[in-house]
C-alpha positions as CSV (number, residue, x, y, z in Angstrom):
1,X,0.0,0.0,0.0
2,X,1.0,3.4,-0.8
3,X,1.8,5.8,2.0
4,X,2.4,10.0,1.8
5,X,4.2,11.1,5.1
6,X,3.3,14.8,5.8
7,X,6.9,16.1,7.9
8,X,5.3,19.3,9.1
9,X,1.6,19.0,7.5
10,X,1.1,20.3,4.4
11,X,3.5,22.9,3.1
12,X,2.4,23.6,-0.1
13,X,-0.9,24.9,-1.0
14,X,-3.3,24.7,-3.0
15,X,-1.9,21.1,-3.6
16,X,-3.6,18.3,-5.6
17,X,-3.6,14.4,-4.8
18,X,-1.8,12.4,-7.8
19,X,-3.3,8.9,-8.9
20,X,0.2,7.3,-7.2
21,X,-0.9,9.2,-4.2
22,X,1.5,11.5,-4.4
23,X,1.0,15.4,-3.8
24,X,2.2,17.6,-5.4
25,X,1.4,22.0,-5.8
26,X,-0.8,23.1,-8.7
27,X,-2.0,26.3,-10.4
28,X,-5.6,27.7,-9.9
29,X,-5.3,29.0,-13.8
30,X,-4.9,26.1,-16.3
31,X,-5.4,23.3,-14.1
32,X,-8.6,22.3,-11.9
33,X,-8.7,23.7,-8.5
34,X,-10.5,20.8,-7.4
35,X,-7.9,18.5,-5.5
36,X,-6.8,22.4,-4.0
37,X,-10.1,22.4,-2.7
38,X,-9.9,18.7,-0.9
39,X,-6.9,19.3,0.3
40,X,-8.1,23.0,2.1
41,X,-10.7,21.0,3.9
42,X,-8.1,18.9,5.2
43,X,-5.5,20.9,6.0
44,X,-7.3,21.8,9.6
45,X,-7.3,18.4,10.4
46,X,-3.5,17.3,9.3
47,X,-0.7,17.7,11.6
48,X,1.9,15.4,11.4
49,X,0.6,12.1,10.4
50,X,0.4,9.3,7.4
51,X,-2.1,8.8,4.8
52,X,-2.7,5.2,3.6
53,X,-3.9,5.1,-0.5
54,X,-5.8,1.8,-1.3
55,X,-9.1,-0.2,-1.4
56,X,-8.7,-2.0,1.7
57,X,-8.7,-0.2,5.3
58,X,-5.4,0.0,6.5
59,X,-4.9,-1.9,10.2
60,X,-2.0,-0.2,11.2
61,X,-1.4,3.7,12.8
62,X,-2.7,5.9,9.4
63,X,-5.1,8.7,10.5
64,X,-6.1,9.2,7.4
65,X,-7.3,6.9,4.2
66,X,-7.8,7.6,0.2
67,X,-9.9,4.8,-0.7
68,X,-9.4,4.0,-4.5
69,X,-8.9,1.5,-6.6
70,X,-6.7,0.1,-9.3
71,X,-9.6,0.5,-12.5
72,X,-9.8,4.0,-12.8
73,X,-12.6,3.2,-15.5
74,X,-16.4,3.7,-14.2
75,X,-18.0,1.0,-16.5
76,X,-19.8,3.6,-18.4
77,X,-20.0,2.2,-22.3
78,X,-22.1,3.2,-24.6
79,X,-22.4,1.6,-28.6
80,X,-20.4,4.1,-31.0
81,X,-16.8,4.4,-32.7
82,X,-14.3,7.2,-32.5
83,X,-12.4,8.3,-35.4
84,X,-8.7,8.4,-35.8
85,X,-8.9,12.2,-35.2
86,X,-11.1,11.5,-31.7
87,X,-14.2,12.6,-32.7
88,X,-17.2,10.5,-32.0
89,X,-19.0,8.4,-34.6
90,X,-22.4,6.7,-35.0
91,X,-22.0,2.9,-35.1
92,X,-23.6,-0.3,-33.7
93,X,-21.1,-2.2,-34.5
94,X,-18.6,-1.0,-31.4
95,X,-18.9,0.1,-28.4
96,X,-16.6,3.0,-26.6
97,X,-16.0,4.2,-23.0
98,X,-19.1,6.8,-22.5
99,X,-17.0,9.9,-20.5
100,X,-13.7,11.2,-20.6
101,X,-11.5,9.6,-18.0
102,X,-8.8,11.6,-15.8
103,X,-5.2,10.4,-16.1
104,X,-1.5,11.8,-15.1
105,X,0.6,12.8,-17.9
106,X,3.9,11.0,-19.3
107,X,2.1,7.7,-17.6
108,X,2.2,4.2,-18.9
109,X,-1.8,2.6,-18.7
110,X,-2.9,-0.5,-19.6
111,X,-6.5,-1.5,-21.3
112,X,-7.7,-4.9,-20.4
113,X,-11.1,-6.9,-20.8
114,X,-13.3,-9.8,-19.4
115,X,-14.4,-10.6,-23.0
116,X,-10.7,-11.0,-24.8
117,X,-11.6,-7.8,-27.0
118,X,-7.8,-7.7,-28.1
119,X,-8.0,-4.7,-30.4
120,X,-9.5,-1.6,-28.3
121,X,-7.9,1.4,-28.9
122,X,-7.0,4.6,-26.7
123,X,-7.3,7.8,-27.3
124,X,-5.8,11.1,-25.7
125,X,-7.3,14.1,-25.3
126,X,-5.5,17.4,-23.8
127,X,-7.4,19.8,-20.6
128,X,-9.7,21.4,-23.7
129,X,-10.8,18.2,-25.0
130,X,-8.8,18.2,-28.3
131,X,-7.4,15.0,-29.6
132,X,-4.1,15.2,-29.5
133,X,-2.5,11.2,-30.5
134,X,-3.6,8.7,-33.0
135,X,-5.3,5.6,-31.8
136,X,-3.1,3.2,-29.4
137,X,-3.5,-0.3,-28.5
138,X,-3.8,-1.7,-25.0
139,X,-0.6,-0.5,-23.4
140,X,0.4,2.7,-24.4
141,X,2.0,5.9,-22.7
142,X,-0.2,9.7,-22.3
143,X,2.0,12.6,-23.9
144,X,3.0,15.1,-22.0
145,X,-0.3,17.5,-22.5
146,X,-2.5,14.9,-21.9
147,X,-5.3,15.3,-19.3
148,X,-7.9,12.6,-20.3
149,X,-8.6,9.6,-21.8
150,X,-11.1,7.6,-24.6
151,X,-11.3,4.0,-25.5
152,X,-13.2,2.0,-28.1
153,X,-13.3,-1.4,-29.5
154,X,-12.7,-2.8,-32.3
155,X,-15.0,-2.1,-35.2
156,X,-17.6,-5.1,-36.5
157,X,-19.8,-7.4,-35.1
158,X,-18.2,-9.2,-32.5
159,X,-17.0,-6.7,-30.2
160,X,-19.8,-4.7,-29.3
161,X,-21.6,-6.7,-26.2
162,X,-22.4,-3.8,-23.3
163,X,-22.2,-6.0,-20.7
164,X,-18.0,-6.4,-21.1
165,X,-15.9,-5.3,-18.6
166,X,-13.3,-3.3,-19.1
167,X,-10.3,-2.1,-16.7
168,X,-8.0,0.7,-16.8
169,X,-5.1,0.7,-14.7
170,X,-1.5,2.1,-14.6
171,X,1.5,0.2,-15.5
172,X,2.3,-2.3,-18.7
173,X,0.6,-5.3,-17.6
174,X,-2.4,-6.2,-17.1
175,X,-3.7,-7.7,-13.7
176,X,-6.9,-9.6,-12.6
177,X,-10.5,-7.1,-13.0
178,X,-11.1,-4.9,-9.8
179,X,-14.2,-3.3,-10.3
180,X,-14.0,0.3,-10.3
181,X,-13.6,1.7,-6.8
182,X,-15.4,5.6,-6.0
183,X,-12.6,7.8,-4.4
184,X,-13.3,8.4,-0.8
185,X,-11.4,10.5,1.8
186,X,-11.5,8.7,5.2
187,X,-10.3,10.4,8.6
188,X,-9.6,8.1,11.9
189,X,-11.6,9.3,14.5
190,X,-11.0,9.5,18.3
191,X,-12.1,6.2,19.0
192,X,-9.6,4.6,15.9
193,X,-12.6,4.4,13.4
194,X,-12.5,5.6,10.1
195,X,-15.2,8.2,9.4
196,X,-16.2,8.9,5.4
197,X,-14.8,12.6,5.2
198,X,-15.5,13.6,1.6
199,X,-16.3,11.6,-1.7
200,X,-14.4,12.8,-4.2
201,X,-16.3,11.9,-7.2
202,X,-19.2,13.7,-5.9
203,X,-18.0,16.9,-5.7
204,X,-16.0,16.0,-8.9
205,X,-19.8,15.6,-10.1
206,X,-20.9,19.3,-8.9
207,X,-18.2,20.9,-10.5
208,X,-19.6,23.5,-12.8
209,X,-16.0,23.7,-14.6
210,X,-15.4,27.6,-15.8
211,X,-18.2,29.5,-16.9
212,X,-18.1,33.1,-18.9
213,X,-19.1,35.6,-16.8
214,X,-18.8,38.4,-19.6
215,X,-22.5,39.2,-19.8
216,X,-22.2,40.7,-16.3
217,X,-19.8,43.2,-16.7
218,X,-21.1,46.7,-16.0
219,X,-20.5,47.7,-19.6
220,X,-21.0,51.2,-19.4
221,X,-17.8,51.8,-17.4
222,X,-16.1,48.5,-17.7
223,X,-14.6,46.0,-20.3
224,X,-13.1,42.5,-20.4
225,X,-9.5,42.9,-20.6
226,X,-8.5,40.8,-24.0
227,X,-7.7,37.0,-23.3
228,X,-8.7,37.5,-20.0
229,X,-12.4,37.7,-19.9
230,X,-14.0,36.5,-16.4
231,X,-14.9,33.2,-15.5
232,X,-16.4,31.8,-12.2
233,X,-16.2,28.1,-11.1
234,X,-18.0,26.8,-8.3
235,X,-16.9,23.0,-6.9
236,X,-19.2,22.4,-4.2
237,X,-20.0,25.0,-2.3
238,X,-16.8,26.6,-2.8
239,X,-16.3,29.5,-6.1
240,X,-13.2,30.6,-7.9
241,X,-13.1,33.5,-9.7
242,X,-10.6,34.6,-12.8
243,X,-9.8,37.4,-15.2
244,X,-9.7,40.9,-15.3
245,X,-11.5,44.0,-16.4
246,X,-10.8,47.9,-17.1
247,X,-12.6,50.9,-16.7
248,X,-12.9,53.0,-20.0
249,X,-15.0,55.5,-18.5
250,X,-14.1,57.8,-15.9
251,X,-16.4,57.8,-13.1
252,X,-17.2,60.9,-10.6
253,X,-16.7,58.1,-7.0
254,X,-13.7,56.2,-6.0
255,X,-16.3,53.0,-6.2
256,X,-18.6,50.8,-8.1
257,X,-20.0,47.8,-9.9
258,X,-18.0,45.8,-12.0
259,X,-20.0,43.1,-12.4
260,X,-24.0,43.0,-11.3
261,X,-26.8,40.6,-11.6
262,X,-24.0,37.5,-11.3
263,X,-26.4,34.3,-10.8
264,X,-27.1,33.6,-6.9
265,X,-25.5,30.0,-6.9
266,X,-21.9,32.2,-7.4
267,X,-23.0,34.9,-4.5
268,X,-22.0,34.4,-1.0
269,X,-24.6,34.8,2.2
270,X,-21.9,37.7,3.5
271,X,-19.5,39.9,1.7
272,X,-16.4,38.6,0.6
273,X,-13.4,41.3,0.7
274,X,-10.1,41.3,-0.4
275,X,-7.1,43.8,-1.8
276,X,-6.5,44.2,-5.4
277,X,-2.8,44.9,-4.1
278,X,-0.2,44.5,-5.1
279,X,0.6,44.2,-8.9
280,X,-2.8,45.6,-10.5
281,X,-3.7,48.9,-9.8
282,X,-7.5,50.9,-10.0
283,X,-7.4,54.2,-11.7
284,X,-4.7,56.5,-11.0
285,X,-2.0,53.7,-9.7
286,X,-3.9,53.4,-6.3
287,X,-4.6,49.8,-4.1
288,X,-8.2,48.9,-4.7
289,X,-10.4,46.5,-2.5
290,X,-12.9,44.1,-4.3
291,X,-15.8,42.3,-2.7
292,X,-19.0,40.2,-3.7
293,X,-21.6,39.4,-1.3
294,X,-25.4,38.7,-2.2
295,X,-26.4,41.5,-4.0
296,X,-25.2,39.5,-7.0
297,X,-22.7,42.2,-7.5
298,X,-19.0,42.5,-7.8
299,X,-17.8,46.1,-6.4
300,X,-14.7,47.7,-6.1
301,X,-13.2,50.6,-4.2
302,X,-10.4,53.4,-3.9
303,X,-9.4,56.2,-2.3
304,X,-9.6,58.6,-5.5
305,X,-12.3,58.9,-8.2
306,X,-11.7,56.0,-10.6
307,X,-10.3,57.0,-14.0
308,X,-9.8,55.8,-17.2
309,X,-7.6,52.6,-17.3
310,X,-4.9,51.3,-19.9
311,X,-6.7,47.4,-20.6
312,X,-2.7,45.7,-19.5
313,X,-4.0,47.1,-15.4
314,X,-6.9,46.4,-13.9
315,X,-9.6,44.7,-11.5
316,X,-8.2,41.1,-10.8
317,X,-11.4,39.0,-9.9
318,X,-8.7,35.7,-9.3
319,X,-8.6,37.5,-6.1
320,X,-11.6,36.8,-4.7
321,X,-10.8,33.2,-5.4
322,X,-12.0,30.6,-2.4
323,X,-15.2,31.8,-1.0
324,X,-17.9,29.7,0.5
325,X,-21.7,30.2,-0.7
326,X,-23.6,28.1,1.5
């Protein structure tokens, strides 16, 4: 079994949990904030201890358990083809793995089935969804830029029975089928039983991914900065915020709404403050504060009257980033 030993907790945050078990830092922007969000809710409870990764509950002194198995494959199939290029094709005669599956870059993984389907072929798919290697059989190694998995089967007649098993696992071999296993976060309690904590695929499940929040901007003062238009993500019950926008219009007040009528599920019961300090500036190079709360409204604040803005400096929304809503 697989064991992390946390020396003085957790040092790095946010940090994610690898499919080894491993942890290792990530980036809000580019990446999923998800695991960041896991491993905030456990960093009250982690002091110096050991966590266990497996199926089975470990006996011995770990306070704290990933439950997860070796077949990081649901069971989800549904009849269709993929073409060499990834998209998805009409067909009865195949069947192919129904979702996209998660999986660790510059990793070997190996296909294997109940039913002897010997020619099922993999497919890898980068963070956006874009196909980015030609079909591979069985065993086969993700690129670098890979974030996600397809399979299919072989196309014709006698590979497309729903009821096959299939089993994705790491390494070059396959083993015997373990039926996929849901990630679950255990902590020991005070009395040395292991309490369910958080199940990971269902708040994987309520992730809303990032969402365009452009249609909120208070256009009459305010514009998207290019490339960096806002988007909100909520995972659970926790939002994350990014991008950036400008004033274009100088305003007579040192405050206002940047963004207004934002959908309730993003709004917090209190208001949520922060600094816009300390590399982007409001109007006239001054610190700003920037809050949301449940007026559906984004506002920010300055000493002076806000002014016209060059679109490189502006209101950074990533920093409201981490705010509970319920």
């Amino acid at each position: 079994m697989d064991k992390i030993t946390f020396e003085n907790g957790i040092q790095v945050s946010p940090a994610r949990v690898n499919e080894d078990g491993t942890i290792t830092p990530v980036q809000y922007e580019g990446n999923t904030p998800f695991s960041a969000h896991i491993m905030n809710l456990l960093q009250s409870k982690i002091e110096k201890s050991v966590v266990a990764v497996g199926s089975t509950q470990p006996t011995t002194n770990e306070k704290f358990w990933i439950k997860k198995g070796k077949n990081i494959f649901s069971g989800e199939l549904e009849l269709g083809s993929i073409g060499d290029d990834g998209r998805l094709i009409d067909s009865e005669n195949c069947l192919r793995s129904k979702n996209f599956i998660e999986v660790t870059a510059d990793t070997t993984y190996t296909l294997s089935n109940d039913m002897n389907y010997a020619n099922s072929l993999l497919f890898a798919y980068d963070q956006n969804f874009n196909c980015i290697s030609k079909p591979r059989k069985s065993t086969f190694t993700t690129p670098t830029n890979c974030k996600y998995i397809k399979f299919r089967s072989a196309s014709g007649n006698t590979e497309n029975d729903l009821n096959v098993k299939y089993m994705l696992e790491q390494g070059t071999t396959a083993t015997s089928y373990e039926s996929y296993i849901e990630k679950e976060i255990y902590v020991k309690n005070d009395n040395g039983v292991f309490e369910k904590f958080v199940n990971v695929s269902e708040l994987e499940k309520s992730d809303t991914g990032w969402i365009d929040m452009t249609q909120y901007i208070n256009t009459t003062y305010f514009r998207a900065r290019p490339n960096y238009e806002p988007k909100a993500r909520r995972i659970g019950n926790v939002v994350y915020w990014q991008g950036e926008v400008y004033c274009h219009t100088s305003l007579n007040t040192n405050s206002a709404e940047i963004l207004k009528e934002i959908p309730t599920s993003f709004c917090p019961n209190y208001q949520h403050s922060v600094s816009g300090f300390p590399f982007a500036y409001g109007g006239n190079g001054e610190p700003y504060n920037i809050f949301i709360d449940a007026n559906k409204t984004i506002n920010i604040s300055q000493k002076n009257n806000i002014d016209v803005q060059d679109e490189v400096y502006g209101y950074q929304l990533g920093n409201l980033n981490g705010y509970l809503v319920d």
